[in-house]
Backbone bond lengths (Angstrom), bond angles and torsions (degrees), N, CA, C in turn:
res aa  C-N    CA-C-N  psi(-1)  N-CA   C-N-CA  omega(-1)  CA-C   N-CA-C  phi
1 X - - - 1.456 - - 1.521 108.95 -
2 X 1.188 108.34 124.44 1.513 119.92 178.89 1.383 126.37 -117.41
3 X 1.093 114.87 140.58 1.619 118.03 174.61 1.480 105.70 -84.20
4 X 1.126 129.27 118.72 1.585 118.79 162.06 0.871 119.38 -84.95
5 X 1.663 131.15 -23.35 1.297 106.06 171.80 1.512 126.76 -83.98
6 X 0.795 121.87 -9.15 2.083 130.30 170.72 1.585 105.23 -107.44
7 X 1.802 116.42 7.78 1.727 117.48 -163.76 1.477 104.84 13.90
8 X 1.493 103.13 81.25 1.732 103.79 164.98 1.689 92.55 -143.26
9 X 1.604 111.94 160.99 1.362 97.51 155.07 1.346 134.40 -60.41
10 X 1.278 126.66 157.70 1.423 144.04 160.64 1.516 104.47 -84.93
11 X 1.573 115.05 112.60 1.054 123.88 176.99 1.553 119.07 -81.46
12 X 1.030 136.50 161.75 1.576 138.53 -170.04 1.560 101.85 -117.15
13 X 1.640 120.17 9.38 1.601 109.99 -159.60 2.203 74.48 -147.55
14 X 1.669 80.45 179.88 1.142 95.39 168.38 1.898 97.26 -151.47
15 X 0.951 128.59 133.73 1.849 134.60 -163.02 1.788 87.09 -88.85
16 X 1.243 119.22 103.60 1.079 135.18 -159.31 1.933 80.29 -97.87
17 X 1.971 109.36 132.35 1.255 106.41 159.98 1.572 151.99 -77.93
18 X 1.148 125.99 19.34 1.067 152.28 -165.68 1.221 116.46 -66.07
19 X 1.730 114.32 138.75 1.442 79.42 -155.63 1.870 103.43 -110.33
20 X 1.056 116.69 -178.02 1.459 121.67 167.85 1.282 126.06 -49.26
21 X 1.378 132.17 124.39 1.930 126.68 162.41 1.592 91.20 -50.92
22 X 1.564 92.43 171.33 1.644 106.58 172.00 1.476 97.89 -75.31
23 X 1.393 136.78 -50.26 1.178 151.15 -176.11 1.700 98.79 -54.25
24 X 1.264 128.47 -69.97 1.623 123.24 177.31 1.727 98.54 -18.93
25 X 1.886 101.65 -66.48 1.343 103.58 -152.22 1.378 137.20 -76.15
26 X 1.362 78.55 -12.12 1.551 91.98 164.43 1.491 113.18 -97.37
27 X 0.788 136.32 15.46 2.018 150.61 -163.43 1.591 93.47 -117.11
28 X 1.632 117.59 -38.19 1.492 134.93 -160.02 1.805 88.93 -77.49
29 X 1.789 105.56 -66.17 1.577 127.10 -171.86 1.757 103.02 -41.26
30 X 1.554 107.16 -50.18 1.650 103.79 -162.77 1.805 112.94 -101.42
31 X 1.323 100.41 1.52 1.268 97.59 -174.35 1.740 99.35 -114.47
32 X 1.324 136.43 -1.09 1.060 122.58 -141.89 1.970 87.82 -99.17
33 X 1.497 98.89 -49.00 1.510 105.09 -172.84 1.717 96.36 -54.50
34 X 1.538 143.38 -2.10 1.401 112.69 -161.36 1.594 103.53 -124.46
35 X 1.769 105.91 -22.29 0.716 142.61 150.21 1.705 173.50 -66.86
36 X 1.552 73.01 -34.55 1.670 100.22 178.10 1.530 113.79 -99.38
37 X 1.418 131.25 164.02 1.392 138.35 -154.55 1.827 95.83 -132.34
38 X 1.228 120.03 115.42 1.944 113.86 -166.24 2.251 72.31 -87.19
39 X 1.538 92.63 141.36 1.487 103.44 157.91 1.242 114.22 -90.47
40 X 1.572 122.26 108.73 1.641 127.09 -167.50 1.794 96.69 -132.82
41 X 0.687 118.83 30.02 1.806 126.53 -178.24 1.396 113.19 32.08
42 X 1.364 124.58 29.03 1.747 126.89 121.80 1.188 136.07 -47.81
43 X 1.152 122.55 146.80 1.578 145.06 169.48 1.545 93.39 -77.68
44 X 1.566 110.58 107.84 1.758 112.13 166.38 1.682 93.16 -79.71
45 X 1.703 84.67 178.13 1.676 102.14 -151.66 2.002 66.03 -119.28
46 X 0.988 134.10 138.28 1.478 144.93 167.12 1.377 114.89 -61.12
47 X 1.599 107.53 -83.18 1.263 141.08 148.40 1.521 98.35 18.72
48 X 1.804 100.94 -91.66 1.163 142.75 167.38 1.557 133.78 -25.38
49 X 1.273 103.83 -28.10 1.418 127.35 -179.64 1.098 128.15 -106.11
50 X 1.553 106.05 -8.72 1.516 122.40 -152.37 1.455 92.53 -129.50
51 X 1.564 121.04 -45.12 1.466 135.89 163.41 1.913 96.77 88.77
52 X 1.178 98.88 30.97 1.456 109.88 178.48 1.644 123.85 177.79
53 X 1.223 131.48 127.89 1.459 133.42 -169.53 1.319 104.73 -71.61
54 X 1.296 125.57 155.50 1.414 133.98 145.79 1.955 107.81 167.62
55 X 1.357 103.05 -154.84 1.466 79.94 -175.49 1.628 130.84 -94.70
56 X 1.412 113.25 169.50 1.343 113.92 -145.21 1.408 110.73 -98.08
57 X 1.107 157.56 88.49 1.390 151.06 -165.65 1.593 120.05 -107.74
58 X 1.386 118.75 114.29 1.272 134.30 -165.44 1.651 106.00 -98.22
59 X 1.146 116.42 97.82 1.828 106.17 178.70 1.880 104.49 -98.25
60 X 1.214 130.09 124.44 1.425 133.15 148.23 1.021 122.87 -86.67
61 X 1.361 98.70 132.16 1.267 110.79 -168.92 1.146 126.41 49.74
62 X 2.408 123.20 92.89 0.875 99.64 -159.27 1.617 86.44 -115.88
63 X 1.465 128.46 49.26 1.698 96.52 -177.43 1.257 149.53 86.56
64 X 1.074 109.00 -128.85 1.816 110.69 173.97 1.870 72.57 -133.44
65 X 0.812 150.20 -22.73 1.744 126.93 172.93 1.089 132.40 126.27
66 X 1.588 108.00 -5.81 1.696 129.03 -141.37 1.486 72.96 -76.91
67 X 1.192 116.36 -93.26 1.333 108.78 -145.69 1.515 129.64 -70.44
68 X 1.705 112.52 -2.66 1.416 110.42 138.08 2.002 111.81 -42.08
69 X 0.972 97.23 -71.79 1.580 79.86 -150.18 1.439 104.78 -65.18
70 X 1.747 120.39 -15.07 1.213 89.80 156.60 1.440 147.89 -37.41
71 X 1.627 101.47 -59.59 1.336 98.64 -177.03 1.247 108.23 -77.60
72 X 1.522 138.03 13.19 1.430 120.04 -170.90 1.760 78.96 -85.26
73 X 1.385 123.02 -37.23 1.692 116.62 -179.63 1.240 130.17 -41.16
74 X 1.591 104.08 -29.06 1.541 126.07 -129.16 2.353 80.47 -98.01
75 X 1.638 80.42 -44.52 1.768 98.84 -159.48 1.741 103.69 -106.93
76 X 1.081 127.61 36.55 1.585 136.38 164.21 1.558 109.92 -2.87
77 X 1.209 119.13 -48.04 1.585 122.92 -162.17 1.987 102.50 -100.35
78 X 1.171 94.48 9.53 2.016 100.56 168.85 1.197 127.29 -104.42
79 X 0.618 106.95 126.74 1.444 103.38 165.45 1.068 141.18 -98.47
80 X 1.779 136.33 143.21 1.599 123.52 -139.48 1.202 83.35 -137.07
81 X 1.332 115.60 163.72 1.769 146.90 155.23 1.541 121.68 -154.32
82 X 1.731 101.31 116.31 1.229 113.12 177.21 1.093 150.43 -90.71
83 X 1.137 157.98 174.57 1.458 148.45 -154.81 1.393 92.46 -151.14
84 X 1.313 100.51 140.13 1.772 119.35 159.70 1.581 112.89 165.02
85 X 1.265 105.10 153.01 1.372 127.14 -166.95 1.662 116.01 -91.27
86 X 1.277 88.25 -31.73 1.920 104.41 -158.59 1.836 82.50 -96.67
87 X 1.447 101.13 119.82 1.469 110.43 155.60 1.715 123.86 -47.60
88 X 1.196 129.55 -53.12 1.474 155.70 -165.29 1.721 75.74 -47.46
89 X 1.220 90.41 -70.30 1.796 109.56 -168.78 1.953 108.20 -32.11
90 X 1.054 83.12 -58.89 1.617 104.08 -175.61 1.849 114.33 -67.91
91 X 0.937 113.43 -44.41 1.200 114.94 167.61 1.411 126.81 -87.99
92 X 1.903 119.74 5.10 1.203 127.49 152.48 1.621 117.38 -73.13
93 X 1.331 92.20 -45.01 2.108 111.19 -175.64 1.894 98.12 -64.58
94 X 1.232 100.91 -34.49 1.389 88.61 167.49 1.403 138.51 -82.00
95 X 1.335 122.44 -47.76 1.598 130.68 141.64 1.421 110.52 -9.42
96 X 1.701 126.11 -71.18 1.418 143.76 170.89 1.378 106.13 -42.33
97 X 1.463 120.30 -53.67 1.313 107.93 -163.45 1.631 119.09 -88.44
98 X 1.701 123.27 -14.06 1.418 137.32 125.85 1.074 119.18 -26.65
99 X 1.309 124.83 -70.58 1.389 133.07 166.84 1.362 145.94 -45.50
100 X 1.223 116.77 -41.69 1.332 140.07 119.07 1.856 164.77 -21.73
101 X 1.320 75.52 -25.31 1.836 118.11 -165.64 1.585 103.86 39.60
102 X 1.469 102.53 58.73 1.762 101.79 174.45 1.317 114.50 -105.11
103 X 1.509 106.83 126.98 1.519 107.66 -163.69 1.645 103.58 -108.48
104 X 1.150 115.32 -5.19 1.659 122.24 -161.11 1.159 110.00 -121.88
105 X 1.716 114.84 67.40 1.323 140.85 179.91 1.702 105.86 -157.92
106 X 1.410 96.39 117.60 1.904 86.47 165.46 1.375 104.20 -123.42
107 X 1.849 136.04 173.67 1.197 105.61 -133.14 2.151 67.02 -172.39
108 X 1.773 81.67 116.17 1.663 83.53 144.51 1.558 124.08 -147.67
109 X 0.835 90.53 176.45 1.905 94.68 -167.29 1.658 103.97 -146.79
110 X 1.670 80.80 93.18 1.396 133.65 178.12 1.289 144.07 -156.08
111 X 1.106 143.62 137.63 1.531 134.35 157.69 1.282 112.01 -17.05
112 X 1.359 115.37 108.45 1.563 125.23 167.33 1.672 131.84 -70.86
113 X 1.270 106.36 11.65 1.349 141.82 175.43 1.586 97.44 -85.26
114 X 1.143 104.51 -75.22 1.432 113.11 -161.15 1.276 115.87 -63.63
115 X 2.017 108.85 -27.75 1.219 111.93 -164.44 1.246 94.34 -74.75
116 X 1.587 145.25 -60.66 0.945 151.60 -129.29 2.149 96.31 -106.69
117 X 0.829 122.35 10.22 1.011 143.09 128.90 1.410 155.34 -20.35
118 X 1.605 84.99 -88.43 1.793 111.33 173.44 1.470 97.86 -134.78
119 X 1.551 147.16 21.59 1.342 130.95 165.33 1.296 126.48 -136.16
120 X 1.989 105.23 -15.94 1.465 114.46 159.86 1.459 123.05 -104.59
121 X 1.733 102.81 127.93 1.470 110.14 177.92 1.334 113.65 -46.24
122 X 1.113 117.01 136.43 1.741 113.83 142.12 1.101 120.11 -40.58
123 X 1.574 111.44 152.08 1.536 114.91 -167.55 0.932 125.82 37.79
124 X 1.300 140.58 38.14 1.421 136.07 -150.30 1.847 91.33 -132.99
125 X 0.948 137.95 -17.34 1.577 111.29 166.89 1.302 115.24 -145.31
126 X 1.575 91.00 150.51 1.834 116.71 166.30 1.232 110.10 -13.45
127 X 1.468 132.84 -93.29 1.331 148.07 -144.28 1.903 90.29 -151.88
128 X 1.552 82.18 141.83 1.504 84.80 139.03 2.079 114.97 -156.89
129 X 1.383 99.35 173.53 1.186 93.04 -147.98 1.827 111.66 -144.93
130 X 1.223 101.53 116.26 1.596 115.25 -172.55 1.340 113.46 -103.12
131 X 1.268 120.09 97.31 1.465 114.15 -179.99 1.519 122.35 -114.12
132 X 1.079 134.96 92.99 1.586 150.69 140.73 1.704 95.83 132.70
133 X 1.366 110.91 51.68 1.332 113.83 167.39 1.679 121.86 -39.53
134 X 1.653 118.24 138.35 1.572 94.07 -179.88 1.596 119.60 -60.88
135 X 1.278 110.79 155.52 1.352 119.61 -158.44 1.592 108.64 -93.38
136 X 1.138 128.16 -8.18 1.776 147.65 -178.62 1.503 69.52 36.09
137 X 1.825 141.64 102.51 1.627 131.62 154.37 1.386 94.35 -76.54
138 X 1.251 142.84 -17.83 1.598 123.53 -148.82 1.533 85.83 -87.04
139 X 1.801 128.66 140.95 1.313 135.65 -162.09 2.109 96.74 -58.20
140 X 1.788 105.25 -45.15 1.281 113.27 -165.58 1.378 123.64 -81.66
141 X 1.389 109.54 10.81 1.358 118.93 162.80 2.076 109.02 -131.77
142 X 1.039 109.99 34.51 1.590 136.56 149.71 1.703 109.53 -37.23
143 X 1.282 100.93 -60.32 1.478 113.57 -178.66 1.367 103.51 -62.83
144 X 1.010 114.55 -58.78 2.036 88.11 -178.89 1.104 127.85 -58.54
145 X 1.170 135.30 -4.71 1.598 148.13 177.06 2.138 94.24 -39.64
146 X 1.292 97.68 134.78 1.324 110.31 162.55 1.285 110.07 -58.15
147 X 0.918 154.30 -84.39 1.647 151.50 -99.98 1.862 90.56 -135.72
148 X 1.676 103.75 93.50 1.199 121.56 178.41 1.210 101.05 -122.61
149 X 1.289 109.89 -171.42 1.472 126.12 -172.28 1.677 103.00 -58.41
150 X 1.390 95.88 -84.06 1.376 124.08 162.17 1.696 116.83 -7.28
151 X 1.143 109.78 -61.37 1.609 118.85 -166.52 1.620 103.72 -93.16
152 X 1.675 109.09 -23.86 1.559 94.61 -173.95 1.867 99.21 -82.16
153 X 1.320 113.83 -33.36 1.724 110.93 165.23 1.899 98.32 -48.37
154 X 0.821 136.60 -49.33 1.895 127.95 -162.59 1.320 98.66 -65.62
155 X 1.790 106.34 -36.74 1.712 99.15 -172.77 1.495 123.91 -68.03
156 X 1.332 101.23 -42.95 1.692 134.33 176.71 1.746 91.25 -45.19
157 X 1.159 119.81 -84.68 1.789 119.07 -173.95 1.761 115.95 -37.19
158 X 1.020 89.63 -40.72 1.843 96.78 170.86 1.569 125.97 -73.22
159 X 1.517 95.95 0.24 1.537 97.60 -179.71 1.601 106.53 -116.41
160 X 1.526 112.84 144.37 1.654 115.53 -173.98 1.601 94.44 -77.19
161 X 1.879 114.55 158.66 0.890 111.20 -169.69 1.763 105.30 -55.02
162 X 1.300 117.27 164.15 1.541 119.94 149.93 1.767 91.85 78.12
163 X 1.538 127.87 5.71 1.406 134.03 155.35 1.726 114.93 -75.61
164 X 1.558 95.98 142.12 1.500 117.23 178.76 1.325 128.89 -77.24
165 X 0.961 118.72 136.65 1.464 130.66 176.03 1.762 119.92 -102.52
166 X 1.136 135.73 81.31 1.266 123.85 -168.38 1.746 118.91 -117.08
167 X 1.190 89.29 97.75 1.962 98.54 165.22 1.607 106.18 -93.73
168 X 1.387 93.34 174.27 1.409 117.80 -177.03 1.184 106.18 173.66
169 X 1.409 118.07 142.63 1.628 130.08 -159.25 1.578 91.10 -157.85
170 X 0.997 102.14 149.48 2.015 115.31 156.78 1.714 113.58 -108.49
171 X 1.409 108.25 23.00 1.684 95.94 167.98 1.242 104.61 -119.64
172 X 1.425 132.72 126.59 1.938 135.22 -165.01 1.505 92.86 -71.11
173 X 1.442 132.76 -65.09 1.331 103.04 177.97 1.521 132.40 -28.62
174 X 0.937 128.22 -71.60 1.557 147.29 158.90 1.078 107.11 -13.58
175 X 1.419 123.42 -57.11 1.619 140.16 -159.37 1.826 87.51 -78.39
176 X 1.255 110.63 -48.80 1.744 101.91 -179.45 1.388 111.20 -57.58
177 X 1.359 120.52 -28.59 1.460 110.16 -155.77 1.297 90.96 -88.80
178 X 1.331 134.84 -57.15 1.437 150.48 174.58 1.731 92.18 -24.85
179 X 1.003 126.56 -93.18 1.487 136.99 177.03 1.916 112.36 -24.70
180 X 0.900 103.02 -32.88 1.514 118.54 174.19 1.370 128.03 -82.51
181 X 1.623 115.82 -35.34 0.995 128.13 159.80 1.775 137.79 -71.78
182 X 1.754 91.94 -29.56 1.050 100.29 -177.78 1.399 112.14 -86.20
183 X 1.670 109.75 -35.38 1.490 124.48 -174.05 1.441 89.75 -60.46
184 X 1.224 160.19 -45.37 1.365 155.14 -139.20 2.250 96.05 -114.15
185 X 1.182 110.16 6.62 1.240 76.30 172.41 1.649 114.94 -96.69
186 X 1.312 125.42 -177.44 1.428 107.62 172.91 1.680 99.44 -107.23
187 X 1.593 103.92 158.72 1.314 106.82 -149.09 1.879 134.87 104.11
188 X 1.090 108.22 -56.53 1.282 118.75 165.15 1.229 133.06 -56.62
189 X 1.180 125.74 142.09 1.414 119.50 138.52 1.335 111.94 -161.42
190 X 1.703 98.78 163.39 1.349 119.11 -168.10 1.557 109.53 -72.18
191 X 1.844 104.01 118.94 1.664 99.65 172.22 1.341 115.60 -82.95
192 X 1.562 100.88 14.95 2.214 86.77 -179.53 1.908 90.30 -118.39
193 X 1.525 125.07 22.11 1.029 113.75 -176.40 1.651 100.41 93.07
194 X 1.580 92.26 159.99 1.872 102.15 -157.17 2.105 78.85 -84.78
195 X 1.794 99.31 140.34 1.041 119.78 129.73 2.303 79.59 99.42
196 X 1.206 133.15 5.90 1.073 142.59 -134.94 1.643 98.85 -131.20
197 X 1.503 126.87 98.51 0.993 116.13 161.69 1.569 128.83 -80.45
198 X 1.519 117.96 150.09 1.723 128.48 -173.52 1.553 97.75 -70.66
199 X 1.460 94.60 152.37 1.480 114.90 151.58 1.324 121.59 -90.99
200 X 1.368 123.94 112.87 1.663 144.78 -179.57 1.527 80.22 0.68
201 X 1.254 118.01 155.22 1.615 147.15 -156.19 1.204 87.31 -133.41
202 X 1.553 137.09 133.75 1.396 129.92 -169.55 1.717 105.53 -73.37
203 X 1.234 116.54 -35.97 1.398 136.26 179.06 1.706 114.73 -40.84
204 X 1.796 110.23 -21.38 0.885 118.59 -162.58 1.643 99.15 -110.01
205 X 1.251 112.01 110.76 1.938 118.31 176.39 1.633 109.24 -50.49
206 X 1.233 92.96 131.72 1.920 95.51 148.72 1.015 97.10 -75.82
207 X 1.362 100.24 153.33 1.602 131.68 178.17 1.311 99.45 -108.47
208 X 1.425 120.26 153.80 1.784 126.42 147.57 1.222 112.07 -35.90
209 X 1.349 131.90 -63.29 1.576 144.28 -164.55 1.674 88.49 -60.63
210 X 1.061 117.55 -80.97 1.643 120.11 179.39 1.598 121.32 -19.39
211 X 1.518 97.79 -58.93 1.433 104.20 -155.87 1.967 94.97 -69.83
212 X 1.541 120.75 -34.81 1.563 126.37 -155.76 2.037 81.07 -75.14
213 X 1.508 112.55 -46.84 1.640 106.77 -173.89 1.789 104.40 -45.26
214 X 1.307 112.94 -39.80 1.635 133.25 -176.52 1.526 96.26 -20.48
215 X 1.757 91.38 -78.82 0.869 152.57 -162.49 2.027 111.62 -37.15
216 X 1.683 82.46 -51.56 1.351 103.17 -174.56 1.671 103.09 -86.03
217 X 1.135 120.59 -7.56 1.522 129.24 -164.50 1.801 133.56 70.81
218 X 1.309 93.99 38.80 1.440 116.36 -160.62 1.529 96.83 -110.34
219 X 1.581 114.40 131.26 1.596 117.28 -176.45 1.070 108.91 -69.11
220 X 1.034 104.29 172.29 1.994 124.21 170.91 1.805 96.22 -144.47
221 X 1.717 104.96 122.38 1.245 118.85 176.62 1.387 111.82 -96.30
222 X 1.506 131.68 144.48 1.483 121.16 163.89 1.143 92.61 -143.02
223 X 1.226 96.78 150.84 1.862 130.02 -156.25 1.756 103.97 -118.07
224 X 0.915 154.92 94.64 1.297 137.97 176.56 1.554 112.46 -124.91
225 X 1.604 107.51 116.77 1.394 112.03 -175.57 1.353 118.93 -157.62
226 X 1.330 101.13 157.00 1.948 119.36 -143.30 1.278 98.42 -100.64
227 X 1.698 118.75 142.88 1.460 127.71 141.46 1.477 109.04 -68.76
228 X 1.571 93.92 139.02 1.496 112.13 171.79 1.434 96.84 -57.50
């Protein structure tokens, strides 16, 4: 996504200043060397990183982490790699995954553009999976929305044939465009039927944020769809 008029990218995030618990930063300090992935615009070796095969799971944008490491609990024999920008974020998923004894998560904190870019193979994973991306609702910030034309083609190449694609959002606009974008890419298709959003996949955690929207009577959309 590009700006033409300043030719810079259009970012999908904003690096929110907030600062670290003592606990984040030290969770960030001891977990990062065993844990963490440096973004240097290499092709990682999976395998290699993971120190064992099986399947590959890409989450963007995961949060504060909770329900990453849930399912890394849930799915023992998978293997995960995360995305996020916001440190806080990153040094919560780590705390959890210390805490936890979860070893089958690697974790960078970076532009997920770039990562998937210059550091994830083609064809190289299972599923991957974006859940409650920010929603930019104001009509004139539309354009920063994650899940464009553009980026859902980058995601599509990174997935092995017959690999998942899973969003989910709680804003119905969003959920239309998502459905629109994806229905129109080539490659895809819808596993709940064309034009047809899923019911939550058990695999997939409530969140706090989720469950209080529940609560308030506010939807939650999920999108789930296959490479040919």
């Amino acid at each position: 996504m590009t700006d033409l008029k300043k030719g810079r990218p259009i970012r999908s995030y904003v690096l929110r200043t907030g600062r670290m618990t003592l606990g984040q930063r030290r969770a960030f300090e001891e977990g990062w060397q065993k844990w963490g992935l440096e973004y240097d615009r290499r092709e990682i070796e999976l395998d290699a990183i993971f120190g064992r095969a099986g399947p590959y799971i890409l989450e963007i944008g995961f949060g504060m982490g909770q329900s990453l490491v849930e399912m890394a609990l849930a799915e023992p024999d998978s293997n995960f790699i995360g995305i996020e920008v916001h440190k806080p974020g990153v040094g919560r998923l780590l705390h959890s995954m210390a805490e936890h004894d979860v070893d089958s998560i690697r974790v960078y904190c970076h532009d997920a553009v770039e990562i998937l870019q210059y550091c994830i193979p083609d064809t190289s994973l299972d599923s991957i999976q974006i859940f409650f991306p920010d929603p930019w609702h104001k009509k004139r910030h539309n354009k920063r929305r994650l899940i464009q034309r553009g980026f859902v083609l980058q995601l599509i190449s990174k997935l092995k044939p017959g690999g998942l694609l899973h969003l989910a959002t709680d804003w119905e606009d969003y959920a239309h465009q998502m459905m629109e974008v994806l229905s129109g890419a080539e490659g895809l298709s819808n596993t709940c039927g064309e034009g047809h959003f899923s019911s939550r996949p058990k695999r997939r955690p409530l969140t706090k944020f989720e469950l209080r929207g529940e609560r308030l009577g506010h939807g939650v959309w999920d999108l789930i769809f296959a490479r040919a």
